[in-house]
VOLUMMI-298367 format. One record per residue (C-alpha): residue in three letters; y, x, z. Coordinates in steps of 0.02 Angstrom, whole numbers, plus 50000, padded with zeros to 5 digits. Layout:
% residues N
PT   r    c2    c1    c3
PT ALA     Y     X     Z
...
//
This chain:
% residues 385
PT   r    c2    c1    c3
PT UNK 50000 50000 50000
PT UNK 50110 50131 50058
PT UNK 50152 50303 49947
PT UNK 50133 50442 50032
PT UNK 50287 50565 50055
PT UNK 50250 50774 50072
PT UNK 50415 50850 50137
PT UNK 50470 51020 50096
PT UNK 50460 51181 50197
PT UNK 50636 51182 50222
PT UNK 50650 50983 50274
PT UNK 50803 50925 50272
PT UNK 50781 50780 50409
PT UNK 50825 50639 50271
PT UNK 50669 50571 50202
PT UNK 50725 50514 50016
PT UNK 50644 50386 49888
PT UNK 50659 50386 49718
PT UNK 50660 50166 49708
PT UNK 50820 50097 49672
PT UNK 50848 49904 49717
PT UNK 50830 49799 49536
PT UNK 50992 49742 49476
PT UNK 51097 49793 49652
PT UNK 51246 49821 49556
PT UNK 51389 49814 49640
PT UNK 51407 49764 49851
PT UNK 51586 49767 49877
PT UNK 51571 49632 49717
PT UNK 51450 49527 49793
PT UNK 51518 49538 49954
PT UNK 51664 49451 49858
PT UNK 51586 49292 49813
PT UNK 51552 49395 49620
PT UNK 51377 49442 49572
PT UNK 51415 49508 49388
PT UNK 51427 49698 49359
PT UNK 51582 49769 49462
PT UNK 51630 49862 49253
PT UNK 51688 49680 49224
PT UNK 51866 49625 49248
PT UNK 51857 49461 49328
PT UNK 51939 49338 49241
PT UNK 52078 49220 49328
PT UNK 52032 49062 49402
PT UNK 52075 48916 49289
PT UNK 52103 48718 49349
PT UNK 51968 48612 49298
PT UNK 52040 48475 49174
PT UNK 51995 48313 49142
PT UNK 51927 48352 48951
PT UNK 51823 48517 49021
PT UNK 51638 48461 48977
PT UNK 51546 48608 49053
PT UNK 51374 48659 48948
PT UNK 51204 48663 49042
PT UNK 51223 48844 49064
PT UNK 51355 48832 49161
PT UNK 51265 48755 49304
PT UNK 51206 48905 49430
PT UNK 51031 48957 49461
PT UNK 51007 48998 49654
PT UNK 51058 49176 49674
PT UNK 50873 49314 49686
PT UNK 51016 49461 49716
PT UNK 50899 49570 49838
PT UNK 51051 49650 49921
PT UNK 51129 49472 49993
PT UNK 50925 49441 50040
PT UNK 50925 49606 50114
PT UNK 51084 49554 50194
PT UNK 51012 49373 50272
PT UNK 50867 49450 50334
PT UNK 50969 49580 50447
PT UNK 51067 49441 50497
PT UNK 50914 49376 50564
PT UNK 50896 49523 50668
PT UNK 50925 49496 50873
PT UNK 51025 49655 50860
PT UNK 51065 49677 50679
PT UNK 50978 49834 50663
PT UNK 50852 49884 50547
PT UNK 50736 50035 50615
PT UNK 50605 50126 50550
PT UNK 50415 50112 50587
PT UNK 50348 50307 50565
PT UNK 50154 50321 50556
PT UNK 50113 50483 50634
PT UNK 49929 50537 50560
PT UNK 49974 50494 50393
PT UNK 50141 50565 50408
PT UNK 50246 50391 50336
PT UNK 50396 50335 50359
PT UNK 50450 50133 50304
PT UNK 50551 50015 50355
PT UNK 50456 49838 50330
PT UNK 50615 49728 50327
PT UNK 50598 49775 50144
PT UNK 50457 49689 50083
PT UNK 50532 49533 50134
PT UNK 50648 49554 49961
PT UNK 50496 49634 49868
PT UNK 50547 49830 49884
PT UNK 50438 49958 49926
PT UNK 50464 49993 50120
PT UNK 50492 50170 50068
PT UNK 50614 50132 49992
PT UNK 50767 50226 50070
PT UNK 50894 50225 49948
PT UNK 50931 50035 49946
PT UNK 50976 50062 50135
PT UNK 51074 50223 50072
PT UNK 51177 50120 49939
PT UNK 51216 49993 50078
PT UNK 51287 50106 50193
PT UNK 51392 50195 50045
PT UNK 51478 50004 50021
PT UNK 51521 50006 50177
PT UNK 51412 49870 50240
PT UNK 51281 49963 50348
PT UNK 51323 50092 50445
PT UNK 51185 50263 50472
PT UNK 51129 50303 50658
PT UNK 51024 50428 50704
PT UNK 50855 50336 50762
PT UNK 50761 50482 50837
PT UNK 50708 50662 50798
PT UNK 50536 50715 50770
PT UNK 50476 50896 50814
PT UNK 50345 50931 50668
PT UNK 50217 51079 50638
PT UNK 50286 51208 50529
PT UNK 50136 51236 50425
PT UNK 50097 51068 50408
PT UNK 50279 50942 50397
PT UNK 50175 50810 50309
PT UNK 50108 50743 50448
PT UNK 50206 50716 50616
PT UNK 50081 50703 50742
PT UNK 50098 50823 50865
PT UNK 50083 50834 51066
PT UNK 50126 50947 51207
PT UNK 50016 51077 51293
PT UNK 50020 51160 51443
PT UNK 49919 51312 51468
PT UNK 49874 51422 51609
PT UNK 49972 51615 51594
PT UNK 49854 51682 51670
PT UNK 49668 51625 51601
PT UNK 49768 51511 51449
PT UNK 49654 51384 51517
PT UNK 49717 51209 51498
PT UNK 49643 51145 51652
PT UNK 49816 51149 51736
PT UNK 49902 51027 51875
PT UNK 50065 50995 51932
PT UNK 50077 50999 52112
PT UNK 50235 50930 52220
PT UNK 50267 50958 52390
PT UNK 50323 50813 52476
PT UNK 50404 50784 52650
PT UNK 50444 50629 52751
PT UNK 50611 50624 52804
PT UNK 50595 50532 52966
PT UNK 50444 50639 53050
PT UNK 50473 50803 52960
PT UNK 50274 50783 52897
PT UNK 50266 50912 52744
PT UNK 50125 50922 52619
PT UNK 50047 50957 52453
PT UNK 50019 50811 52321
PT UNK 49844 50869 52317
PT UNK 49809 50817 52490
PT UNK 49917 50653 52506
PT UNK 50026 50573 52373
PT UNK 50160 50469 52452
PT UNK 50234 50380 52292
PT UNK 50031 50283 52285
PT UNK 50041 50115 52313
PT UNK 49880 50107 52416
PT UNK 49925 50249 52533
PT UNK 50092 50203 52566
PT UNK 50091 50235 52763
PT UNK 50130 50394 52825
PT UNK 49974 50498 52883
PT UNK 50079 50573 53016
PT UNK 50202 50450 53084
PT UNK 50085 50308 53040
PT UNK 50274 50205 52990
PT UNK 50258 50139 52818
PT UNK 50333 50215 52651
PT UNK 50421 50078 52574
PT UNK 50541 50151 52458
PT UNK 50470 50326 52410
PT UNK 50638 50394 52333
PT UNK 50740 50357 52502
PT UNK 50607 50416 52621
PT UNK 50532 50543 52551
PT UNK 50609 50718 52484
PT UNK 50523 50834 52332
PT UNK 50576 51018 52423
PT UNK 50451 51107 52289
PT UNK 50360 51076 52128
PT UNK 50232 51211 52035
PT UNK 50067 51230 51935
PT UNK 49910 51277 51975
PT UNK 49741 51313 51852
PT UNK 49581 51221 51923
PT UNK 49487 51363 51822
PT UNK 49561 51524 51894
PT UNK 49643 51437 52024
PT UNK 49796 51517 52006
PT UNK 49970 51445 52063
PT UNK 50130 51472 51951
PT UNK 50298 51408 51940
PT UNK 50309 51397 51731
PT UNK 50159 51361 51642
PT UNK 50149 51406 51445
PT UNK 50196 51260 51325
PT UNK 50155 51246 51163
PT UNK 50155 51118 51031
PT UNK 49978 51052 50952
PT UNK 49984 51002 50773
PT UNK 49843 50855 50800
PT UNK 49814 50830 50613
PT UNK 49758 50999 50606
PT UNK 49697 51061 50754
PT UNK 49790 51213 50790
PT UNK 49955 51257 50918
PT UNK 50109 51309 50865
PT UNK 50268 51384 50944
PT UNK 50395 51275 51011
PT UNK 50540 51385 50921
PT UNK 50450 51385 50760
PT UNK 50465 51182 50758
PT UNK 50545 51078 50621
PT UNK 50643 50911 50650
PT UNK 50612 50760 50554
PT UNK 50765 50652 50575
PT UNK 50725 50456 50567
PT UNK 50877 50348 50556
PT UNK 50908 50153 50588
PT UNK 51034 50032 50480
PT UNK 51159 49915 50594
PT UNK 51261 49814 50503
PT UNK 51435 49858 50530
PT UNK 51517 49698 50515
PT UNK 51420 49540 50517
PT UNK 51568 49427 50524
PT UNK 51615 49492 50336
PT UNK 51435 49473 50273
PT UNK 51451 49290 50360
PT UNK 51606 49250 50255
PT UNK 51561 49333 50094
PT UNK 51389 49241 50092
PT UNK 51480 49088 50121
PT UNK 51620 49126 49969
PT UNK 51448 49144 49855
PT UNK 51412 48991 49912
PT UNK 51550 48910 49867
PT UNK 51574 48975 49690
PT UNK 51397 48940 49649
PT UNK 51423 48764 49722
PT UNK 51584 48741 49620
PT UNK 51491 48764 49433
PT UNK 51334 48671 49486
PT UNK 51470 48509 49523
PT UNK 51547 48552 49383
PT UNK 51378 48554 49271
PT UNK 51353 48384 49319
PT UNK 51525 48316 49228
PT UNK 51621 48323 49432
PT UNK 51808 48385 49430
PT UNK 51778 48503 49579
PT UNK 51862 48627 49666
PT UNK 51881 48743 49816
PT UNK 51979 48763 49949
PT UNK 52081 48597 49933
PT UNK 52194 48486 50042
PT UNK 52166 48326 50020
PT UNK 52246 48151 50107
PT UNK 52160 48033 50221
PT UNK 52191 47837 50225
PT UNK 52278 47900 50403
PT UNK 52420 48003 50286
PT UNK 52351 48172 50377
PT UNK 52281 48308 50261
PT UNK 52123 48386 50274
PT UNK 52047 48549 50209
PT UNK 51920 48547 50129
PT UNK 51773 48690 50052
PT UNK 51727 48576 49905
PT UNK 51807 48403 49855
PT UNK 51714 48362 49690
PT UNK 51760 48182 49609
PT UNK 51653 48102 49454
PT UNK 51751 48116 49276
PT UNK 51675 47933 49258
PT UNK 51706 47831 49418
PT UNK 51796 47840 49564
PT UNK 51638 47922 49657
PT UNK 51681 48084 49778
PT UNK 51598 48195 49867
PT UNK 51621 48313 50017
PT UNK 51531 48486 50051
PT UNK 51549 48576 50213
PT UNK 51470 48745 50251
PT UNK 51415 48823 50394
PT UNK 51345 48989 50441
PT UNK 51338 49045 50595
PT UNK 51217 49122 50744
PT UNK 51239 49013 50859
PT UNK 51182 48867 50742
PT UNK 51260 48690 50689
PT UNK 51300 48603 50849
PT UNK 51431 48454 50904
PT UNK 51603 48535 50882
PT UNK 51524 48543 50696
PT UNK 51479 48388 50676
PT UNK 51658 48333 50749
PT UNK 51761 48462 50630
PT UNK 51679 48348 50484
PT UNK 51691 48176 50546
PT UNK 51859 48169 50576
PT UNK 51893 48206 50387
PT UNK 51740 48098 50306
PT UNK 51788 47959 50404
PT UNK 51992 47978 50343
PT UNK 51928 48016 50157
PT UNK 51788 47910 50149
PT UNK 51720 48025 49997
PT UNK 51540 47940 49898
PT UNK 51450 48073 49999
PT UNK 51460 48193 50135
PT UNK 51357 48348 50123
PT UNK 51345 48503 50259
PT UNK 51239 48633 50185
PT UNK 51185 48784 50334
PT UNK 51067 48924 50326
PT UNK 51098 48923 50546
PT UNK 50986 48838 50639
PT UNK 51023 48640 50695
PT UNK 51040 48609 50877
PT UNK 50965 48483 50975
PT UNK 51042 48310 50936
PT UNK 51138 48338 50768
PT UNK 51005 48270 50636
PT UNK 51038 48111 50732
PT UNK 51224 48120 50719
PT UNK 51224 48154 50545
PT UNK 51106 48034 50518
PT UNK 51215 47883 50582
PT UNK 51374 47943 50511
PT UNK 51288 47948 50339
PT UNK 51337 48153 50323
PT UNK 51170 48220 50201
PT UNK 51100 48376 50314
PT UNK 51030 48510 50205
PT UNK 50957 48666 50313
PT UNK 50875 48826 50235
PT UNK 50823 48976 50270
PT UNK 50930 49066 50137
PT UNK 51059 49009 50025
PT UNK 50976 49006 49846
PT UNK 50858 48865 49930
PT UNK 51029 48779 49971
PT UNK 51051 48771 49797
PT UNK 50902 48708 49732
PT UNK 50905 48556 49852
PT UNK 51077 48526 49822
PT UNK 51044 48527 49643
PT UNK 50903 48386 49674
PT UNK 51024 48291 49775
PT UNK 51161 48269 49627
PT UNK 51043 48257 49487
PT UNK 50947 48104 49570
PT UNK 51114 48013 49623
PT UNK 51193 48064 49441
PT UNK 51039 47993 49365
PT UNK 51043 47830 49459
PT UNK 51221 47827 49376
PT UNK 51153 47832 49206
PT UNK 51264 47998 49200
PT UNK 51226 48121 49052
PT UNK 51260 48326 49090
//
């Protein structure tokens, strides 16, 4: 499933891929609401008029961009952070967010390109010590050694002393941070928090082979792979790095300007005068904003779209924000569109007050079912695209 990656000698700590994310293009672009090439001048917006009869290609397919997926999926994240998983025999490092947009989870560059638009930002994850001879695989372990008889065979000792009876002795012969001998064999008084009561004057080795006691014992590092030691100093590092997401506030609003412009042409497709970003006046003579007002070219029929995208989900203060102007406007239909979750209660609400709840996991389902909303009530108009 997974390629496997050889690193050179002289390892620079980056582990590289040679994948590039299919058609990425540009991110500052898309984090713009604007998914076409960022080569392209964009042209200016124009006011939809009453004779515009958009073409079927004009209506927007849901959005497979992997870079806003990549984006959504992060968002999903309790911390926003994507981090590496490193398998240490086979000496792999991937990051299995990815194959949730259908990338290799090698794939390193895609992260790379993020963080060079500014939208995730690099952190050092953690630095693995690796065998010289062998950097391919980054299993190794420490070693202690006897300098004496280089047996391993070696124990730390502590010498421990109760602060309240003076008692003094070796770890070997009573170990007063163990649960079950917590009682002090000279005092008899209970040991109920070891790191108040009890003081560490001394700490050193000792070899159960040769018996000898020593302060330092001899560490070395064991490539387990291989089965061989090697020299602390002679050691390579292996730097693994996570992806946070700098600012998820802007990827909130640019996903939700994408939105929006994809919303706009698929209204439009289906012969609506829509548009974005309008203030428009109740029966009560207060204005409103609203994210899409869209009104038939052949009746009187209106509709309203709210969006909301947010981690803390679609709750009442929601559900007020877009009574108060459905109820003054009385639009056809009311639509909120979310890719949050829906709190207790609110299916209900919108339910009663006749507001159409559509709640997916990512946007380009939001289109789809919006899409199968307006062509079934356009079709029960007898309305032609």
């Amino acid at each position: 499933m997974f390629r496997k990656k050889t690193v050179p000698d002289d390892a620079s700590l980056d582990i590289k891929s040679e994948h590039k994310l299919s058609n990425f293009g540009s991110i500052s672009s898309i984090f713009k609401g604007n998914t076409s090439s960022q080569n392209v001048e964009p042209e200016p917006a124009e006011s939809v008029s009453e004779e515009y009869v958009p073409l079927e290609a004009d209506v927007v397919k849901p959005s497979t961009n992997k870079a806003v997926k990549l984006i959504q999926e992060v968002q999903k994240l309790e911390d926003r952070t994507i981090k590496p998983f490193v398998d240490y025999n086979e000496g792999l490092l991937f990051y299995p967010i990815l194959s949730k947009i259908g990338e290799m989870q090698d794939n390193v560059t895609c992260l790379d390109d993020l963080v060079s638009d500014g939208i995730l930002e690099k952190q050092v994850y953690e630095k693995l010590i690796v065998c010289p001879a062998h950097p391919e695989t980054f299993s190794s372990s420490m070693r202690l050694y006897c300098p004496k008889c280089h047996s391993m065979n070696v124990e730390k000792l502590n010498l421990f002393e109760h602060k309240k009876c003076g008692y003094i002795t070796e770890s070997l012969n009573f170990d007063f941070s163990d649960h079950d001998n917590s009682t002090c064999p000279s005092c008899k008084k209970p040991i109920k928090n070891f790191e108040k009561e009890v003081r560490v004057p001394a700490m050193w080795y000792q070899c159960d082979d040769c018996e000898e006691k020593f302060d330092n014992a001899v560490i070395k590092l064991h490539c387990r792979k291989h089965e061989h030691d090697f020299d602390t100093n002679s050691g390579q590092f292996i730097t693994t790095f996570s992806y946070k997401l700098k600012n998820s506030e802007i990827s909130i609003n640019s996903d939700t300007n994408q939105i929006k412009d994809e919303l706009l042409k698929l209204l439009q497709g289906f012969n609506f005068n829509a548009k974005l970003n309008i203030s428009i006046k109740g029966k009560s003579e207060n204005v409103h904003e609203i994210p899409i007002y869209a009104k038939s070219k052949n009746s009187d029929e209106s509709i309203l779209i709210f969006i909301r995208n947010q981690s803390t989900g679609v709750d009442q203060s929601d559900m007020n924000s877009i009574l108060v102007p459905k109820l003054d406007i009385d639009p056809t239909h009311t639509l909120l569109v979310t890719v949050s979750g829906i709190n207790d209660g609110i299916e209900n609400l919108a339910q009663h007050y006749g507001i159409e709840l559509i709640s997916e996991q990512d946007f380009s389902q939001i289109l789809s079912r919006v899409e199968e909303f307006v062509s079934e009530w356009y079709s029960q108009k007898g309305g032609k695209k």
